[in-house]
C-alpha positions in Angstrom: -16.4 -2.2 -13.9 -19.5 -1.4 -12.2 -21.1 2.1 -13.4 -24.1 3.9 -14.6 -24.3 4.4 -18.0 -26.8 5.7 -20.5 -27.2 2.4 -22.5 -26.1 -1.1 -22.5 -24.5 -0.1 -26.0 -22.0 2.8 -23.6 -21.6 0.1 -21.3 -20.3 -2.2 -23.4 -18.1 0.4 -25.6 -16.5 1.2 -22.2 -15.7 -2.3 -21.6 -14.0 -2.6 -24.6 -12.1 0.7 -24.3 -10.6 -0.4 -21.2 -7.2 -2.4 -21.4 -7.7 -6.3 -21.9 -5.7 -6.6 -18.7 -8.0 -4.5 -16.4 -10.9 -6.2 -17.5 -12.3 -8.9 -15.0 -13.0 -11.8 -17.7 -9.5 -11.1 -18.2 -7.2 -14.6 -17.7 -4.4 -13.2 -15.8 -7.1 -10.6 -13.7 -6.9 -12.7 -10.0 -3.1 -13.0 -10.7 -2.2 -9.7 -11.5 -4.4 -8.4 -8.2 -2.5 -11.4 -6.3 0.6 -9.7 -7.1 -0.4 -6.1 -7.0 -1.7 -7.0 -3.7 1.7 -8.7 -2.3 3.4 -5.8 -4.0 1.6 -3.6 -1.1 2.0 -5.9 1.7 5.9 -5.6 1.0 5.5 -2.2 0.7 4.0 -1.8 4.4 6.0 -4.4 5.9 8.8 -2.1 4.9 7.1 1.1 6.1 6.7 -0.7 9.5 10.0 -1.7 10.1 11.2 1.9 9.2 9.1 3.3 11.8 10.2 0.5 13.9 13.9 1.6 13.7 13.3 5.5 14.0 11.3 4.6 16.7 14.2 2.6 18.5 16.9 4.8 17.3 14.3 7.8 19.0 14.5 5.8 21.8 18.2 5.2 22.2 18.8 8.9 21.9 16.3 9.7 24.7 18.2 6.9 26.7 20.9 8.2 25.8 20.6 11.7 26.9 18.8 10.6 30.1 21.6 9.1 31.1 23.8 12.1 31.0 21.5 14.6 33.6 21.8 14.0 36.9 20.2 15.7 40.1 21.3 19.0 41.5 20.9 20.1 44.5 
């Protein structure tokens, strides 16, 4: 909401052009930014615990595969 504009008057008719809802004297502003905000922390909660399980699964297979050489000689 903060921007440089020619005029109060451009200021103001920007305001008012924006939707009611992304406006910050908007009633349900802190909630909807509340939620959008949970809405990412799922999101990277679940990105971790991907990464988490590739990483495992990476893991395993180098376990795995480790466990099938053996020294010659």
């Amino acid at each position: 909401m903060l921007a440089g504009y020619n005029s109060p008057e451009d200021a103001l008719d920007a305001v008012k052009a924006m939707p009611k809802a992304d406006q910050l004297d908007s009633k349900t502003y802190v909630a909807d930014c509340n939620r959008a905000v949970a809405a990412y922390q799922d999101q990277l909660a679940e990105q971790r615990k991907k990464r988490a399980a590739a990483a495992a699964a990476k893991k395993a297979t180098a376990a795995k595969r480790r466990g099938s050489l053996h020294a010659v000689g």
